[in-house]
Every structure is written in C-alpha cells, then in structure tokens.
LUMTIVO-201787 format. One record per residue: residue in three letters; x, y, z of N, C-alpha, C, O, CB in turn. Coordinates in steps of 0.1 Angstrom, whole numbers, always signed. Glycine has a CB too. Layout:
<sites>
<aa->ALA	n_c1->X	n_c2->Y	n_c3->Z	ca_c1->X	ca_c2->Y	ca_c3->Z	c_c1->X	c_c2->Y	c_c3->Z	o_c1->X	o_c2->Y	o_c3->Z	cb_c1->X	cb_c2->Y	cb_c3->Z> .
...
</sites>
This chain:
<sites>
<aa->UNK	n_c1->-760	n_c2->+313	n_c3->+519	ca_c1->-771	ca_c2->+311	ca_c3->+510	c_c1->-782	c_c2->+320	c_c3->+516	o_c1->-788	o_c2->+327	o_c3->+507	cb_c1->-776	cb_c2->+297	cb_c3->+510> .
<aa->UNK	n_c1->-787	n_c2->+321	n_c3->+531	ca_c1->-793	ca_c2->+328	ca_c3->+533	c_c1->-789	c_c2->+348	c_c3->+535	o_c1->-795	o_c2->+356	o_c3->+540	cb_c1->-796	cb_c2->+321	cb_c3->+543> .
<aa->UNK	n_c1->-779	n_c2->+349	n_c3->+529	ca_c1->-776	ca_c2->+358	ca_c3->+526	c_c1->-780	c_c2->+369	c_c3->+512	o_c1->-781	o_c2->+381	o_c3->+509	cb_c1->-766	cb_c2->+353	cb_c3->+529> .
<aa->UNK	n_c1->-779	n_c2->+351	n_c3->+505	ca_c1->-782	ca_c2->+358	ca_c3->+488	c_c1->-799	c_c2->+359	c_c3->+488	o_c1->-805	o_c2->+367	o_c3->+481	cb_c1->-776	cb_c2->+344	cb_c3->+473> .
<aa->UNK	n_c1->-803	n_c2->+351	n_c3->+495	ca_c1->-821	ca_c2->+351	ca_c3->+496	c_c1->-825	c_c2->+366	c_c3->+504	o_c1->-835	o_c2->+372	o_c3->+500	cb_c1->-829	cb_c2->+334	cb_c3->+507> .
<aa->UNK	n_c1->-819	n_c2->+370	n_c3->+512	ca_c1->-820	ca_c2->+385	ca_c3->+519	c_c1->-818	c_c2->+397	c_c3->+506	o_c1->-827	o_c2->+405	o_c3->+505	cb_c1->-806	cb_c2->+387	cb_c3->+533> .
<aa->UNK	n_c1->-808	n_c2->+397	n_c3->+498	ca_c1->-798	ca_c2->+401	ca_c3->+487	c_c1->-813	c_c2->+401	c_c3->+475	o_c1->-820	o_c2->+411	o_c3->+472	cb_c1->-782	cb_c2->+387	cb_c3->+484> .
<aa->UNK	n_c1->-817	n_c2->+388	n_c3->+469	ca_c1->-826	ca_c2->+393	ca_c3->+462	c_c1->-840	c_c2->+397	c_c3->+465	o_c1->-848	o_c2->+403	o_c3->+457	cb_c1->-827	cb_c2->+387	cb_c3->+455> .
<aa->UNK	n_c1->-843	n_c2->+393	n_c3->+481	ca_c1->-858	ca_c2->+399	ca_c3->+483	c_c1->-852	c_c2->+411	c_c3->+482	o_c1->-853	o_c2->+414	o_c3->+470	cb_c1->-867	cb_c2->+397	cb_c3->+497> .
<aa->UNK	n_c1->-847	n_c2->+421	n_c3->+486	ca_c1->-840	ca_c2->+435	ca_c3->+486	c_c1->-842	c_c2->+439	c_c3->+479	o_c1->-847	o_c2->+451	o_c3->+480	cb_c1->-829	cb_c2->+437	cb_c3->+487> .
<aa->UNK	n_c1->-839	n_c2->+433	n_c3->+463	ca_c1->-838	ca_c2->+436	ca_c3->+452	c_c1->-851	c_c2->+436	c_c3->+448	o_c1->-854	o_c2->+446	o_c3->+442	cb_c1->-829	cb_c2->+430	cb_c3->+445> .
<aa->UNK	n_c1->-862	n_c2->+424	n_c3->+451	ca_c1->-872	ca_c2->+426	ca_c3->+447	c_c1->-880	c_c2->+436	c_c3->+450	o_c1->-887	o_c2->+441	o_c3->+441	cb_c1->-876	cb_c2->+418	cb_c3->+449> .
<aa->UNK	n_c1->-878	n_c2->+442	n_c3->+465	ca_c1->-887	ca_c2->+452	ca_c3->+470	c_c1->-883	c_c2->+466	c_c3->+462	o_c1->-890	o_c2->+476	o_c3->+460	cb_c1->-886	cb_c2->+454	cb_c3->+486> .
<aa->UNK	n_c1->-871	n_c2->+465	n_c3->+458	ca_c1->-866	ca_c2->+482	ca_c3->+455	c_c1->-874	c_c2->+481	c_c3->+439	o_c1->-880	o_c2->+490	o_c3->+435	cb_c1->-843	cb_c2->+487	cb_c3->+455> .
<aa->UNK	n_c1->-873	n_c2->+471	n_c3->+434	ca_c1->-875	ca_c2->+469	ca_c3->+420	c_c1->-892	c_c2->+463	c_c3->+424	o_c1->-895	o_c2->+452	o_c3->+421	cb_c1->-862	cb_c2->+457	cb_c3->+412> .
<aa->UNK	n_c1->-898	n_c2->+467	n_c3->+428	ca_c1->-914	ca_c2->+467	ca_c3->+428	c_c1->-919	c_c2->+483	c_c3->+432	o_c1->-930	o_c2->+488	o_c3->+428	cb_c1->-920	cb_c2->+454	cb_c3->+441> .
<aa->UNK	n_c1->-910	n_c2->+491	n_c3->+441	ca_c1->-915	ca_c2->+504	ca_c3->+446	c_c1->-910	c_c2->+510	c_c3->+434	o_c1->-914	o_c2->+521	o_c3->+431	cb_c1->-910	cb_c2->+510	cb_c3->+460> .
<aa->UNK	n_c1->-901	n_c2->+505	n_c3->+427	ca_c1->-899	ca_c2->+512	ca_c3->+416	c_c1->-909	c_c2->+513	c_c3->+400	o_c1->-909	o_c2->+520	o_c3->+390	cb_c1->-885	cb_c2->+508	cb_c3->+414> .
<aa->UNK	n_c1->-916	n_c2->+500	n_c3->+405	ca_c1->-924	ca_c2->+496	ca_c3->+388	c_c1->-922	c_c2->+490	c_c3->+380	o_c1->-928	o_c2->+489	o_c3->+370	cb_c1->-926	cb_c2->+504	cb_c3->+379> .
<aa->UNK	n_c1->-907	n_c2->+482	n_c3->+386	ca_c1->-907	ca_c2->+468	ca_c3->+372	c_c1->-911	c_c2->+456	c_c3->+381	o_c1->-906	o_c2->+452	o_c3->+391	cb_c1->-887	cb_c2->+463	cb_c3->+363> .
<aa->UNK	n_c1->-921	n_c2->+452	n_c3->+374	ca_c1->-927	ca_c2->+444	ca_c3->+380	c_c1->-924	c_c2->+427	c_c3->+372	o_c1->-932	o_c2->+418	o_c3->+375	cb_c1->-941	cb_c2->+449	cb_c3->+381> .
<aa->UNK	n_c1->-916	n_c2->+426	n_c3->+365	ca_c1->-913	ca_c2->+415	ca_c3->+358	c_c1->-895	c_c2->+410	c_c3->+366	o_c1->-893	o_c2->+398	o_c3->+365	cb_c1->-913	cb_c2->+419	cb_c3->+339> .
<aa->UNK	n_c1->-886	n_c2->+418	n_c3->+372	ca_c1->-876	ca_c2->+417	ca_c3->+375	c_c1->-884	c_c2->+416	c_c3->+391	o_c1->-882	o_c2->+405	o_c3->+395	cb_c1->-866	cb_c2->+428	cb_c3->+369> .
<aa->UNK	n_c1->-891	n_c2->+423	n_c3->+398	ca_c1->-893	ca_c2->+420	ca_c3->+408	c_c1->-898	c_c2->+407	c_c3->+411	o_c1->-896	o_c2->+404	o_c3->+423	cb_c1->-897	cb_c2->+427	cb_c3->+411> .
<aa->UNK	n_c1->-907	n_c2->+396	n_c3->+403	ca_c1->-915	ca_c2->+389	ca_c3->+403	c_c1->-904	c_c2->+374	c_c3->+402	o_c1->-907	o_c2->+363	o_c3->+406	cb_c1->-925	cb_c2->+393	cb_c3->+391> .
<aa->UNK	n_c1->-889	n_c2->+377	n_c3->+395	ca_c1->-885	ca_c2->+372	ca_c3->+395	c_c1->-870	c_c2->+369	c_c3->+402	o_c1->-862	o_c2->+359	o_c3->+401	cb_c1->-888	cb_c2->+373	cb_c3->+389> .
<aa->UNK	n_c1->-870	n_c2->+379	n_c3->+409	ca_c1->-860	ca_c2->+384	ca_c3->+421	c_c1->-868	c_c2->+378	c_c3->+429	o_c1->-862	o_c2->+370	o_c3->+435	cb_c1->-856	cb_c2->+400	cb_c3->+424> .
<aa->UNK	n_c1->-884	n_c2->+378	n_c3->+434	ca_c1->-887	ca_c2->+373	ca_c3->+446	c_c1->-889	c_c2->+354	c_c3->+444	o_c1->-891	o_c2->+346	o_c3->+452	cb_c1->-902	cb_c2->+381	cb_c3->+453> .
<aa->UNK	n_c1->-887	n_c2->+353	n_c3->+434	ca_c1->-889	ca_c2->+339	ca_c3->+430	c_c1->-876	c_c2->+336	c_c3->+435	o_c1->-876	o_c2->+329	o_c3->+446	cb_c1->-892	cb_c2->+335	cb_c3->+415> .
<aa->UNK	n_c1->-865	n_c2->+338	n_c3->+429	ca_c1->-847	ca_c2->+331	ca_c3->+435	c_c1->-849	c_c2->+333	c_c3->+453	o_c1->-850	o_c2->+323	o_c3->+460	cb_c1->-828	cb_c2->+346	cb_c3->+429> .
<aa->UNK	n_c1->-850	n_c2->+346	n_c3->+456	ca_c1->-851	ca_c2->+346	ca_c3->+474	c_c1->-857	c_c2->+335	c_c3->+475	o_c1->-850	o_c2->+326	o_c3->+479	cb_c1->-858	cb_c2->+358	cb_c3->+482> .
<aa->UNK	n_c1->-869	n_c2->+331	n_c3->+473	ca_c1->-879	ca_c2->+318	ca_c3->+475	c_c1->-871	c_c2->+308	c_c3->+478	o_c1->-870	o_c2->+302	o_c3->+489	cb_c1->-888	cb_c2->+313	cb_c3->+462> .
<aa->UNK	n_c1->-866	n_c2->+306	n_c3->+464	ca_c1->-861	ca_c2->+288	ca_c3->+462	c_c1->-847	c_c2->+293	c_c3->+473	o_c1->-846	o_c2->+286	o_c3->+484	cb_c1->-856	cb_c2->+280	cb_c3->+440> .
<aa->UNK	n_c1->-838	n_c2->+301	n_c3->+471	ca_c1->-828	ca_c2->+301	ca_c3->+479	c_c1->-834	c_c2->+301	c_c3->+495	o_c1->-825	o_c2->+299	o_c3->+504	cb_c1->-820	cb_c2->+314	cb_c3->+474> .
<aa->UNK	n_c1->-841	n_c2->+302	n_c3->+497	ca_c1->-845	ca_c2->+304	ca_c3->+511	c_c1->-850	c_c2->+290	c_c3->+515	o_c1->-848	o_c2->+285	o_c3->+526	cb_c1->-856	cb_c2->+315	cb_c3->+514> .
<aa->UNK	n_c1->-858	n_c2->+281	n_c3->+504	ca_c1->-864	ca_c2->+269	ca_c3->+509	c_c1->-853	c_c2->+260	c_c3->+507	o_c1->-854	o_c2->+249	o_c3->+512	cb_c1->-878	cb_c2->+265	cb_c3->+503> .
<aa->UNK	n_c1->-839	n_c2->+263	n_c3->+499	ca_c1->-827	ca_c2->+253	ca_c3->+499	c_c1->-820	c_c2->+255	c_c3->+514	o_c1->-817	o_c2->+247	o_c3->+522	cb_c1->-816	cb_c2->+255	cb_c3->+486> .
<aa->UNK	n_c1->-818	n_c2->+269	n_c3->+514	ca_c1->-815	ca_c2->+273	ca_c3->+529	c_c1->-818	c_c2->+262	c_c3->+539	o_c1->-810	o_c2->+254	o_c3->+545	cb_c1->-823	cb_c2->+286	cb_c3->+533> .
<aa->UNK	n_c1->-834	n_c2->+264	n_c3->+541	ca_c1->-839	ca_c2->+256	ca_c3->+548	c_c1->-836	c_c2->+244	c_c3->+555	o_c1->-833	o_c2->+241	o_c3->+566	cb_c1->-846	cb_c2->+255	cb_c3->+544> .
<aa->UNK	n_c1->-838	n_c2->+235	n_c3->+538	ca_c1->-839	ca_c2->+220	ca_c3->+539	c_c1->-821	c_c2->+212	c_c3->+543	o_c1->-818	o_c2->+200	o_c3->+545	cb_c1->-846	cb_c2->+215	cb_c3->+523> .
<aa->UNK	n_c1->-812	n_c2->+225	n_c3->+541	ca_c1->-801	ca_c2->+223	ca_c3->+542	c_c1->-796	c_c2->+222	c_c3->+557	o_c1->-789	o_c2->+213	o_c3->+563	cb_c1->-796	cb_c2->+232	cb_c3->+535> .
<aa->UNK	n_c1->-802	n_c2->+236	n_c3->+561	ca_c1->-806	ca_c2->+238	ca_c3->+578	c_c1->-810	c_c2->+226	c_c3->+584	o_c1->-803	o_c2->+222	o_c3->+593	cb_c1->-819	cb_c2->+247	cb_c3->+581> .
<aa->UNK	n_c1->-820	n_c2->+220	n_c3->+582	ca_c1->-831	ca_c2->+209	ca_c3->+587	c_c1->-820	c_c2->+196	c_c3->+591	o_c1->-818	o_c2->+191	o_c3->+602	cb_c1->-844	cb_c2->+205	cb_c3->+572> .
<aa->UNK	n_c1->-811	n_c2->+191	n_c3->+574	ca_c1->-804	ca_c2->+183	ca_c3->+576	c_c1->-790	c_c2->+179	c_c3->+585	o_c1->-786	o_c2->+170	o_c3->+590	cb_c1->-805	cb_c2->+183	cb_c3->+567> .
<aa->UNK	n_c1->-787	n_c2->+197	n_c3->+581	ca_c1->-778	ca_c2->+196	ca_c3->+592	c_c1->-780	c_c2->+194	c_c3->+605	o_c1->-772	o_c2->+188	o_c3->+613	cb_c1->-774	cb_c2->+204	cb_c3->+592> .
<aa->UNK	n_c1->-795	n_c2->+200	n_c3->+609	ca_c1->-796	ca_c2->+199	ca_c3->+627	c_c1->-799	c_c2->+186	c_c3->+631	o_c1->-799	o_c2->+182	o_c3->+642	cb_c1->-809	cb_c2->+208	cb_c3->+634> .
<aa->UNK	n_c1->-803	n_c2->+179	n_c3->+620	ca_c1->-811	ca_c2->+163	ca_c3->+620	c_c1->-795	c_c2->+156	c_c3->+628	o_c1->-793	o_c2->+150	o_c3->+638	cb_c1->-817	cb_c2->+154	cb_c3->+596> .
<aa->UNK	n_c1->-785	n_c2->+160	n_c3->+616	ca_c1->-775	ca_c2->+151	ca_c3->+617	c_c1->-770	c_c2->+150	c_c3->+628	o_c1->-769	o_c2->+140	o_c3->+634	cb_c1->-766	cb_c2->+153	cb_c3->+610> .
<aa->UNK	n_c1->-766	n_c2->+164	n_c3->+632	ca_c1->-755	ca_c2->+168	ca_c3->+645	c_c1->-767	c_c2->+163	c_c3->+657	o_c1->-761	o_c2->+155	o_c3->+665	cb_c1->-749	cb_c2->+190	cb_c3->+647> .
<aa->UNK	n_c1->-777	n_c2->+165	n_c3->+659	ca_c1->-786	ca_c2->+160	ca_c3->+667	c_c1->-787	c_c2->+141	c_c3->+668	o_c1->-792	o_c2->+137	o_c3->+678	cb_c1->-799	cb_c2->+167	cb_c3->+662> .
<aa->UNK	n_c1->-785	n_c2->+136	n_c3->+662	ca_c1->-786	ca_c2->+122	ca_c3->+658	c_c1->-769	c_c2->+121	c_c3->+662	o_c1->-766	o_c2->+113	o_c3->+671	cb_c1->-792	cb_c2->+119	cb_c3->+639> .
<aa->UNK	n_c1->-760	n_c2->+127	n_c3->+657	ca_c1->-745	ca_c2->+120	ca_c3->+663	c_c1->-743	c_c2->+122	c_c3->+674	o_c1->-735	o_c2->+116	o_c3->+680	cb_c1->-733	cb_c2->+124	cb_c3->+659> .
<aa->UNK	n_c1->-751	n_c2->+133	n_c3->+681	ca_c1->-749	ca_c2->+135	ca_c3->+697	c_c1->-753	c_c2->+127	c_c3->+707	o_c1->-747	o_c2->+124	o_c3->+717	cb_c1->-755	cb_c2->+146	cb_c3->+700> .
<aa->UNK	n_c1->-765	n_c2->+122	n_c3->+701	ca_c1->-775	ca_c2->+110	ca_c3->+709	c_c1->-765	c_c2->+99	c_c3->+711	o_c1->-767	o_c2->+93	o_c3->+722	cb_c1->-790	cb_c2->+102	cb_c3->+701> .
<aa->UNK	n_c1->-753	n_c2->+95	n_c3->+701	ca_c1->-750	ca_c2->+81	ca_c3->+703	c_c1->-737	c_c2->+85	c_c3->+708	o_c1->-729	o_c2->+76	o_c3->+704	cb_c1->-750	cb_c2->+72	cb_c3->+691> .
<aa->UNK	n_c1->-731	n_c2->+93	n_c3->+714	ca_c1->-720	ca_c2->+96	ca_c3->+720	c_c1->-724	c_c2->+91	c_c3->+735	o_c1->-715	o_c2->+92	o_c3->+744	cb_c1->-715	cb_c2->+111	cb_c3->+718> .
</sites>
C-alpha cells in the first residue's frame, strides 16, 4: 500500500511540473488517503504484536 501512495505522489509531481493541475490534484489526493490507510493499518498492527508479546 505504501508503495502505491509513493506511485501516485510520483505521478502527482510529474503531472504538476508538467501543468495538469486537475490530475495532479487528484493523484495527490489517492497518495493521501493511501498513505493515511497505510498508516492506521501500521498503527494496528504494531498495537497488536506489541500487546501479544506482553502476555507471553
């Protein structure tokens, strides 16, 4: 996932130095949300494995 959020900022920047600014605007919007699902996915996982470790 954090792969595809790298993938469209990329896209956003080439497609802003280039002058479409409606495809870029919306290329950096997906990186966004893909990056803040990234995240919260991240978060939960470390929550978990951190929390099963304590009770071993």
């Amino acid at each position: 996932m954090l792969y595809w959020a790298v993938v469209f900022l990329i896209v956003a920047i080439i497609a802003g130095i280039l002058g479409f600014g409606g495809i870029a605007a919306a290329a950096a919007g997906m990186a966004k949300i893909l990056f803040y699902i990234f995240l919260i996915i991240f978060l939960i996982t470390l929550i978990m494995g951190l929390s099963r470790r304590s009770r071993i």
